[in-house]
VOTORKE-975075 format. One record per atom (N, C-alpha, C): residue in three letters; x, y, z. Coordinates in steps of 0.001 Angstrom, whole numbers, plus 500000, padded with zeros to 6 digits. Example, Ala and Ser with C-alpha at 12.3 -4.5 7.8 and 13.67 -1.06 7.14 Angstrom:
% VOTORKE-975075
ALA513190494310507800/ALA512300495500507800/ALA513200496700507800/SER512850497750507080/SER513670498940507140/SER512900500030507870/
***
This chain:
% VOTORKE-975075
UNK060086563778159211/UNK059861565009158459/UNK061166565803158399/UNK061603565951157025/UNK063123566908156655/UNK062538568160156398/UNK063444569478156913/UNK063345570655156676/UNK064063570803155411/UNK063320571666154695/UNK063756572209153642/UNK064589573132153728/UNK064106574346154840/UNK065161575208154719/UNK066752575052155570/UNK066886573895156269/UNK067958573752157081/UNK068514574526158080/UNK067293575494158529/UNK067839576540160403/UNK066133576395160615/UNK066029574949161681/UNK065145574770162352/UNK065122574536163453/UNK063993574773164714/UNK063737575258166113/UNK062489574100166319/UNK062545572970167029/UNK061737572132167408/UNK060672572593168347/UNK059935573453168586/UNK059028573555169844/UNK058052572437170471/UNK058040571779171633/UNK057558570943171933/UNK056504571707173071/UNK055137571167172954/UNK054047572344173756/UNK053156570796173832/UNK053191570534175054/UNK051684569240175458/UNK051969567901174914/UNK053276567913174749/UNK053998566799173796/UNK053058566793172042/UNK053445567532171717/UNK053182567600170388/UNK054390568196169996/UNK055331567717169279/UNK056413568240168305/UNK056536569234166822/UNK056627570333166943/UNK056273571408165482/UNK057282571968165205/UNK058239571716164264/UNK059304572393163536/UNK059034573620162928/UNK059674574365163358/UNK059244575906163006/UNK060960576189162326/UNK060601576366160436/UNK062179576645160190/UNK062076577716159169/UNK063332578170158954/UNK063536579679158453/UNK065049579546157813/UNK065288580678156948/UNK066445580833156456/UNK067198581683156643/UNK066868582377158037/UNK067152583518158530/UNK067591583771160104/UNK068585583357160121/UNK069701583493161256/UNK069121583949162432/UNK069000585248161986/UNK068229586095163324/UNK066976585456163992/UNK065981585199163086/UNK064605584739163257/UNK064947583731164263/UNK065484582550164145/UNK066231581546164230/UNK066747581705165382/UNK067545582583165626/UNK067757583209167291/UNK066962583343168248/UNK065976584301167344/UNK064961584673168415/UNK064360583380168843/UNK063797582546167805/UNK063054581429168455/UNK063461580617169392/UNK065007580268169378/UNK065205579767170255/UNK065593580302171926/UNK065619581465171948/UNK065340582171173258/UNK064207582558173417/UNK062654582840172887/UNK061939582805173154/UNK061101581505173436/UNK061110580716173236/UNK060995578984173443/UNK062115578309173986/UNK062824579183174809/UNK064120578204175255/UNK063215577082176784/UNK063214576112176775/UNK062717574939177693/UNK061581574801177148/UNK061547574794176125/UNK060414573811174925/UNK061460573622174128/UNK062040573836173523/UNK062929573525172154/UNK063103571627173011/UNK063222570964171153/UNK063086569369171658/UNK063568568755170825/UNK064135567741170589/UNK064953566877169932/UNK064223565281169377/UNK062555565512169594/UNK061670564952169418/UNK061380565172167669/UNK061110563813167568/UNK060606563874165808/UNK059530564682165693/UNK059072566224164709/UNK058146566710164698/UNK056949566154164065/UNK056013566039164866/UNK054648565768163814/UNK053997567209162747/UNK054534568209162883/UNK054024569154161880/UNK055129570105161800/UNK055009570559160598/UNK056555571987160172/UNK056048572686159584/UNK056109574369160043/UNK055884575518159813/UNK057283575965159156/UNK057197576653157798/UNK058244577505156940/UNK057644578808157145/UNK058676579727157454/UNK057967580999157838/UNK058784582029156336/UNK057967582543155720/UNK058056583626155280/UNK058371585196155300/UNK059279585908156212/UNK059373587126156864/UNK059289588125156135/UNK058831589085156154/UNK058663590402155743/UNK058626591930157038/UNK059064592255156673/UNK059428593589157261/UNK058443594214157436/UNK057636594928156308/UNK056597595641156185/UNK055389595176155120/UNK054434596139155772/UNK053276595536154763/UNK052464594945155627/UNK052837594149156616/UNK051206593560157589/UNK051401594516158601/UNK050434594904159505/UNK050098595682160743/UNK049231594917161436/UNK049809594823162975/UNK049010594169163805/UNK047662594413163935/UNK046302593798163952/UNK045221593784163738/UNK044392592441164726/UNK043640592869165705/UNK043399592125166647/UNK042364590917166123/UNK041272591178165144/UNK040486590317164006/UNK041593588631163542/UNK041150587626164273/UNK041413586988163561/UNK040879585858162851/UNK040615585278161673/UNK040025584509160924/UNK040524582999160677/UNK039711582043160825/UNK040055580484160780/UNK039497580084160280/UNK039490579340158884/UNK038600578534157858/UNK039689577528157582/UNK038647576667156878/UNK039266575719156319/UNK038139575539155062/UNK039170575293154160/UNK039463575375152760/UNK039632573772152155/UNK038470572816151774/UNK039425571342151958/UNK039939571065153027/UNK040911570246152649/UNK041822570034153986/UNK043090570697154701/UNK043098572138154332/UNK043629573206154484/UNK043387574335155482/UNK043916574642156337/UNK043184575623157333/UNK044255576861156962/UNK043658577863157124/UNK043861579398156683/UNK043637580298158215/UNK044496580740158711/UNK045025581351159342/UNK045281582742158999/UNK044439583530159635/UNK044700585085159048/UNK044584586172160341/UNK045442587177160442/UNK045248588391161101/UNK046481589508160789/UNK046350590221161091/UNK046514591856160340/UNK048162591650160281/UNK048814591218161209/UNK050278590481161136/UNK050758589746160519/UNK049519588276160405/UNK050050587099159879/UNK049587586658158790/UNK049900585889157773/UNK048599584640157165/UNK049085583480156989/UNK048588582347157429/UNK049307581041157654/UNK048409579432156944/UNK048935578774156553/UNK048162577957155609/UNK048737577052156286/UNK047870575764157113/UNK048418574369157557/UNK047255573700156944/UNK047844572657156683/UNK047539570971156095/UNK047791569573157219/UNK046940569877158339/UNK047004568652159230/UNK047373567078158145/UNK046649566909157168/UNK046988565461156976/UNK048652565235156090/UNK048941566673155647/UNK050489566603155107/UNK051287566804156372/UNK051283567614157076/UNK051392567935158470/UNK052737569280158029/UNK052327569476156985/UNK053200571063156465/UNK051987572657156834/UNK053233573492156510/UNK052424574477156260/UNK053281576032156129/UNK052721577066155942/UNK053385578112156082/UNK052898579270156294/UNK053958580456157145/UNK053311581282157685/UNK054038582373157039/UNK053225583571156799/UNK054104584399156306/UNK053584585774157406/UNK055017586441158298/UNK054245587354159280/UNK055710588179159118/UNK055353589087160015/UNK056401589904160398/UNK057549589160161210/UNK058836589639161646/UNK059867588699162303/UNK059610589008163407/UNK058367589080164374/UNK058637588598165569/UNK057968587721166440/UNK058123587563167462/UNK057607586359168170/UNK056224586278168603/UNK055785587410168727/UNK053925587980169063/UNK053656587044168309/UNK053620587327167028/UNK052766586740165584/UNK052894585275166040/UNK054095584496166038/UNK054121583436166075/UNK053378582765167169/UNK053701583254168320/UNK052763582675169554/UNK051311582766169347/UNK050678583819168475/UNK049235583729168524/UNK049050582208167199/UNK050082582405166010/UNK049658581186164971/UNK050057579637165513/UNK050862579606166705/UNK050919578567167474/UNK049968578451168299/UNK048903579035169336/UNK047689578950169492/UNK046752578514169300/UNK046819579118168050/UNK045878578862166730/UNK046172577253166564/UNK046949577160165948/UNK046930575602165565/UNK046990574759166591/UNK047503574983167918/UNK047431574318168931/UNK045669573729169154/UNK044832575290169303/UNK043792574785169159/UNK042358573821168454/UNK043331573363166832/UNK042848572816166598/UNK043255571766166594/UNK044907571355167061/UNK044918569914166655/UNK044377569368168090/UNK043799570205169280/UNK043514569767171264/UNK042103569257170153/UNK041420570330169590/UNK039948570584169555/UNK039412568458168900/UNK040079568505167916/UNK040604567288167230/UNK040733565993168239/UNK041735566169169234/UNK042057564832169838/UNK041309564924171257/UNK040331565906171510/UNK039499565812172864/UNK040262566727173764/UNK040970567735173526/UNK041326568553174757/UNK040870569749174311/UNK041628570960175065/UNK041678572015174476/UNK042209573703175206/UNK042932574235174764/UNK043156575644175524/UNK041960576699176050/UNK042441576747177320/UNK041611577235178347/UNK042327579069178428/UNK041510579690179039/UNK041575581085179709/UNK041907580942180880/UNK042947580344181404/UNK043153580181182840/UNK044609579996183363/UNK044789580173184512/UNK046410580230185122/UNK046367578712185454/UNK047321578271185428/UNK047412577304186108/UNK048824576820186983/UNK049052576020187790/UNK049558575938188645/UNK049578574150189290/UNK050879573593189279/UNK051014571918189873/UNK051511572141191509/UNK050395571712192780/UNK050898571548193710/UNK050374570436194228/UNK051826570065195029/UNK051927568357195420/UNK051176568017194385/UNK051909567699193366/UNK052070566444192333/UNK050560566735191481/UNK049533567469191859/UNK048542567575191132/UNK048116569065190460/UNK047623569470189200/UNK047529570829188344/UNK045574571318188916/UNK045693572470189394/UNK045036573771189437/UNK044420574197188328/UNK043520574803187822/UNK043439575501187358/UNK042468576640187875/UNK043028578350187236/UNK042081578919187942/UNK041944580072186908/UNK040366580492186578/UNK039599580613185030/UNK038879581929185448/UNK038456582866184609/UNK037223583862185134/UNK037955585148184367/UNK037475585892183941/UNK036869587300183398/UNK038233587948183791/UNK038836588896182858/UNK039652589796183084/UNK039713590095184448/UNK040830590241185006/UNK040393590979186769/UNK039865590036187930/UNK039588589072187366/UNK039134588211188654/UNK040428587615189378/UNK041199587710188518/UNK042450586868189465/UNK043091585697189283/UNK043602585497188011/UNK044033584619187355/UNK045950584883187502/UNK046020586123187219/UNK047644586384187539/UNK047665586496189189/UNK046706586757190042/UNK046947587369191528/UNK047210585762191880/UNK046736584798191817/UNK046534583664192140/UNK047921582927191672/UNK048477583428190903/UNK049975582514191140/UNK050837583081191444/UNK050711584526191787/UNK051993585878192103/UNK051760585350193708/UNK050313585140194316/UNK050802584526195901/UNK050878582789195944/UNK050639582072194934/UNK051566580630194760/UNK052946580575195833/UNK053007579734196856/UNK053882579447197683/UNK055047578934196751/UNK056172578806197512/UNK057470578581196276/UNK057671577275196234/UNK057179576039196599/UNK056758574810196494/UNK055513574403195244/UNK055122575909195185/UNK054143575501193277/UNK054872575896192484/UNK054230575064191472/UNK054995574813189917/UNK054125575663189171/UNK054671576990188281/UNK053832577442187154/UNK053768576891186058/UNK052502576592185463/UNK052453576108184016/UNK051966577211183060/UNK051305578043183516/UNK051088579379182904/UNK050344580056183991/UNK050546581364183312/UNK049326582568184063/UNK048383583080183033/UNK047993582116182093/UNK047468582682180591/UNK046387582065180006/UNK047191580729179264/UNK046710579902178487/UNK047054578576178948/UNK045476578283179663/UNK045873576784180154/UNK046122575830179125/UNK046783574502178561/UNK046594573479178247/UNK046393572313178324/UNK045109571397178214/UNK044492570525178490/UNK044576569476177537/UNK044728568261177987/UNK044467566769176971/UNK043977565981177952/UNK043391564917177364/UNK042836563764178197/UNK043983563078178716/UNK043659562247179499/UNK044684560870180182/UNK043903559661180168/UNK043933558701180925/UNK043525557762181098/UNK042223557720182083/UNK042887558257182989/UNK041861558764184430/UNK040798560063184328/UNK041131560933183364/UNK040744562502183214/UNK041600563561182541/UNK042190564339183008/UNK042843565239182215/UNK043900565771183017/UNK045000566261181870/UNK046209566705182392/UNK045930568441182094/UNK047336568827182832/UNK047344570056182451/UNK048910570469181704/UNK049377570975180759/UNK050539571330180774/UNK051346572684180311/UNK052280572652181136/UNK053132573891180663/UNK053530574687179344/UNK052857575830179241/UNK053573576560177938/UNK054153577436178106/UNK054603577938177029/UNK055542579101176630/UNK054717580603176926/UNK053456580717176421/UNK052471581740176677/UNK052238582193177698/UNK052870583443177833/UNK052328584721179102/UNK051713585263179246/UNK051325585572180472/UNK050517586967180586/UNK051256588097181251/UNK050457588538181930/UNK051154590004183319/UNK051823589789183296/UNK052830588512184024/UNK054116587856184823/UNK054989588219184013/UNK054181588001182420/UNK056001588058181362/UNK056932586749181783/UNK056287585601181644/UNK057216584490182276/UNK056471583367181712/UNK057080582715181010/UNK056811580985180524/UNK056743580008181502/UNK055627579521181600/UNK055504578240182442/UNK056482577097182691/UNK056971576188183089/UNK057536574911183330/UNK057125574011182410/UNK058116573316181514/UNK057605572055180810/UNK057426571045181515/UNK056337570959182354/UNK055859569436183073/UNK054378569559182854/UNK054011568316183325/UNK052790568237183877/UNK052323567284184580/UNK050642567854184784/UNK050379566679185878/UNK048857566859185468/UNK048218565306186328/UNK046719565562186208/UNK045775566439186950/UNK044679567106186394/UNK043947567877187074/UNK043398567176188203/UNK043672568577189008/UNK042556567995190352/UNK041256569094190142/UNK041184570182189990/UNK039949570667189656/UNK040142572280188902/UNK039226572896188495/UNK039351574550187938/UNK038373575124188462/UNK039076576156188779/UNK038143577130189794/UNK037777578187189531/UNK036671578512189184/UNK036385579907188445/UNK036093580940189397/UNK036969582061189491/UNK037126583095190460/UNK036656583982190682/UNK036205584486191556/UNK036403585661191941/UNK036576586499193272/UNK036972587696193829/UNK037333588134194627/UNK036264588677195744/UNK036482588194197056/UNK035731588688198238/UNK036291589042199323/UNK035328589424200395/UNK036219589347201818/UNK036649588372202595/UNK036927587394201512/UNK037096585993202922/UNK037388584663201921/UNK037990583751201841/UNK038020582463200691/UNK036976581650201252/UNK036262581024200450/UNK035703580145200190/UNK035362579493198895/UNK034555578319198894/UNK035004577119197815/UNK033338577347197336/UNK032845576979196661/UNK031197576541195996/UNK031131575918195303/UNK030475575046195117/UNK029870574227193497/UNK028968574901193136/UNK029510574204191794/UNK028416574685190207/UNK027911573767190040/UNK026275574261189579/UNK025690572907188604/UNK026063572824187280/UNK026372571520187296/UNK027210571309186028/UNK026536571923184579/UNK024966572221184223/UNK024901573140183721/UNK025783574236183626/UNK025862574792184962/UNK026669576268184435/UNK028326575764184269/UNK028302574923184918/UNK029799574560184835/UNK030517574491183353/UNK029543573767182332/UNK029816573381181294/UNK029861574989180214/UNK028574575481180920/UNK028729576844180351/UNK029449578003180162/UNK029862577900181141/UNK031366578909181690/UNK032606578330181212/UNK033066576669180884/UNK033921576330180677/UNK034127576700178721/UNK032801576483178026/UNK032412576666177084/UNK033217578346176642/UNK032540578878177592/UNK033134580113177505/UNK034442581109177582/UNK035246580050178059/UNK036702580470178143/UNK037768579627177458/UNK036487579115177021/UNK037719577873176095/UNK038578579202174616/UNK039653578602174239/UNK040237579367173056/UNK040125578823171898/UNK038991579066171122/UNK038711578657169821/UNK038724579732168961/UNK038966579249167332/UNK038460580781166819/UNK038473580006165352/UNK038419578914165120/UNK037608578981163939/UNK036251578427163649/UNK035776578820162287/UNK034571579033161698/UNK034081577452161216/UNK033859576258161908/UNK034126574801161984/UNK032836574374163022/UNK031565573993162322/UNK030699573812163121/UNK031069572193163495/UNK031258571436162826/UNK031667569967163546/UNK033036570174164879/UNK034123570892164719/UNK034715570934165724/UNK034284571355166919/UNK033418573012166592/UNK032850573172167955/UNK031865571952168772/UNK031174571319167965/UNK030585569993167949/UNK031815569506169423/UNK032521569031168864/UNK033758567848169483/UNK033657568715171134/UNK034419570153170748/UNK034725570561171872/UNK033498570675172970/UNK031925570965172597/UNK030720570705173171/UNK031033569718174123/UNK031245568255173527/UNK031227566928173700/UNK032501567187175016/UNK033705567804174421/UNK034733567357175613/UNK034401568386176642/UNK034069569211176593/UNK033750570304177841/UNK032545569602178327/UNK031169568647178344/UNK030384568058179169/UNK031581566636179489/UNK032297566295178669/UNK032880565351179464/UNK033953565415180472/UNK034765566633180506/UNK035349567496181312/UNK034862567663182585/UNK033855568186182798/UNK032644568280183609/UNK032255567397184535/UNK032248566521183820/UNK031880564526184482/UNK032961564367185021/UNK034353564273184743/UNK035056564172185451/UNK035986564580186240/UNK035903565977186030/UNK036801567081186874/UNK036103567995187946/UNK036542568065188691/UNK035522569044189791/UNK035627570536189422/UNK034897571058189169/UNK034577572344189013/UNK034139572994189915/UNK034794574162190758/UNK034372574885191652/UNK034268576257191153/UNK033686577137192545/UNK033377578567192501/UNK034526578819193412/UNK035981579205193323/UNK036695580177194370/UNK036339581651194441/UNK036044581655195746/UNK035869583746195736/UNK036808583972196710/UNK037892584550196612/UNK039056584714197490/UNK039780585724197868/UNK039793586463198816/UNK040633587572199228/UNK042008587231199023/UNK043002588212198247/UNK044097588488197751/UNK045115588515198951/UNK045257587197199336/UNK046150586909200204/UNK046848585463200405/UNK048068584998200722/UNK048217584079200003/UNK047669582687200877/UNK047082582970201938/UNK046236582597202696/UNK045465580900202041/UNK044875581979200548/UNK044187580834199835/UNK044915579666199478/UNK045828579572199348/UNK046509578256198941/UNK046282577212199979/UNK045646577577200808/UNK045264576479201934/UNK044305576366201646/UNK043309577172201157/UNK041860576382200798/UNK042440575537199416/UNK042939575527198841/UNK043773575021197483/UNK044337573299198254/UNK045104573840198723/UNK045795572738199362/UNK044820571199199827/UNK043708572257201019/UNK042725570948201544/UNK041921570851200732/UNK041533571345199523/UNK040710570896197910/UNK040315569472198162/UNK038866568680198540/UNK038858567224198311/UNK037488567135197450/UNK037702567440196327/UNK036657567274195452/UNK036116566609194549/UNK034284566201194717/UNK034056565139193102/UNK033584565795192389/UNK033348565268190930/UNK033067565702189827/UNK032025565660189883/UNK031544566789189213/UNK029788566651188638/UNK029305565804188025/UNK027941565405187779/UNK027141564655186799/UNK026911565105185924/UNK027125564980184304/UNK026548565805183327/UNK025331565411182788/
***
């Protein structure tokens, strides 16, 4: 795939390759310090032409996902963005900064996971000894507290927006660009899940299982979808009970100390039955 406009920024996110190009120097700057340890030299499978404008959109938290044919439409008060998975083009037309872009990278992230059996999660995550964390739950439960006491032997992959794909064995987790609190981009690695732990805070750590009923339900629930696509939600149904089957899903309730990484650490868990 050749850029048309000739000042392009490779972002590589879960090994998927997306050329994001512009004719505009600055823009062009920014992207590559805001994606600096994603930028990739990998052939892109999809290219975004961005359109900039100054004024005229206002950020607007509403956002809308249809598809049109084989066209998906991308809209919110900032942006509006038109991708064509089977051309693997598309274009965005937003304001020049990087907000906009990280939410229309999201966005499409989530549909090409939703598509191949994975998908972006509501959760921090974190690789120790060689295996990925995840840890999920409601504003305030402790999704940023949980990697701010991360021992300096863990690897951040986010404090935000988990990302998930299948493997061979089960599922990986990997590093993005997307922040939260921390204000800090994850590590481009990854590794396979050992389990996700949906949190919350007590006087003391301990571990619980879910019945995979609720397990599936809660996972359902923090997943990051947002378009209007009853066969996809379909898919993602399908991969969140199969998720389920093979990943251990726990209850952490944990006092804010960094203490817990030892219940983390001795983690020896099986997967539910769906």
């Amino acid at each position: 795939m050749t850029s048309t406009s000739g000042k392009t920024a490779c972002v590589e996110i879960g090994k998927i390759p997306i050329a994001l190009s512009t004719t505009d120097q600055t823009f062009l700057d920014l992207l590559q310090r805001r994606y600096e340890g994603f930028l990739s030299s990998s052939r892109p499978e999809f290219e975004l032409e961005f359109d900039l404008i100054s004024e005229g959109l206002a950020t607007d938290d509403d956002v809308r996902v249809s598809r049109e044919g084989g066209e998906w439409n991308l809209k919110r008060g900032d942006f509006h963005a038109c991708w064509n998975p089977s051309t693997g083009r598309g274009k965005v037309r937003q304001n020049p900064n990087p907000y906009s872009l990280d939410s229309v990278l999201r966005i499409m992230h989530s549909l090409i996971l939703a598509e191949r059996g994975g998908f972006l999660l509501h959760a921090a995550s974190a690789i120790c000894e060689g295996r990925a964390y995840l840890f999920s739950g409601v504003s305030g439960a402790g999704k940023t507290t949980m990697t701010r006491l991360a021992p300096s032997d863990v690897t951040l992959l986010t404090d935000e927006i988990s990302y998930v794909r299948p493997n061979e064995d089960g599922y990986s987790a990997f590093g993005t660009p997307f922040s939260g609190e921390l204000a800090k981009a994850g590590e481009n690695c990854a590794a396979p899940i050992a389990c996700l732990f949906f949190l919350a805070q007590g006087p003391e750590n301990h571990v619980d299982e879910l019945p995979s009923t609720e397990a599936v339900r809660r996972l359902m629930r923090n997943i990051l979808f947002f378009a209007e696509d009853h066969g996809l939600v379909e898919k993602l149904f399908a991969t969140a009970c199969d998720f389920v089957s093979r990943i251990p899903i726990r209850r952490l309730t944990f006092y804010p100390d960094a203490k817990v990484w030892d219940e983390i650490r001795n983690f020896n868990g099986v997967p539910q039955h769906v």
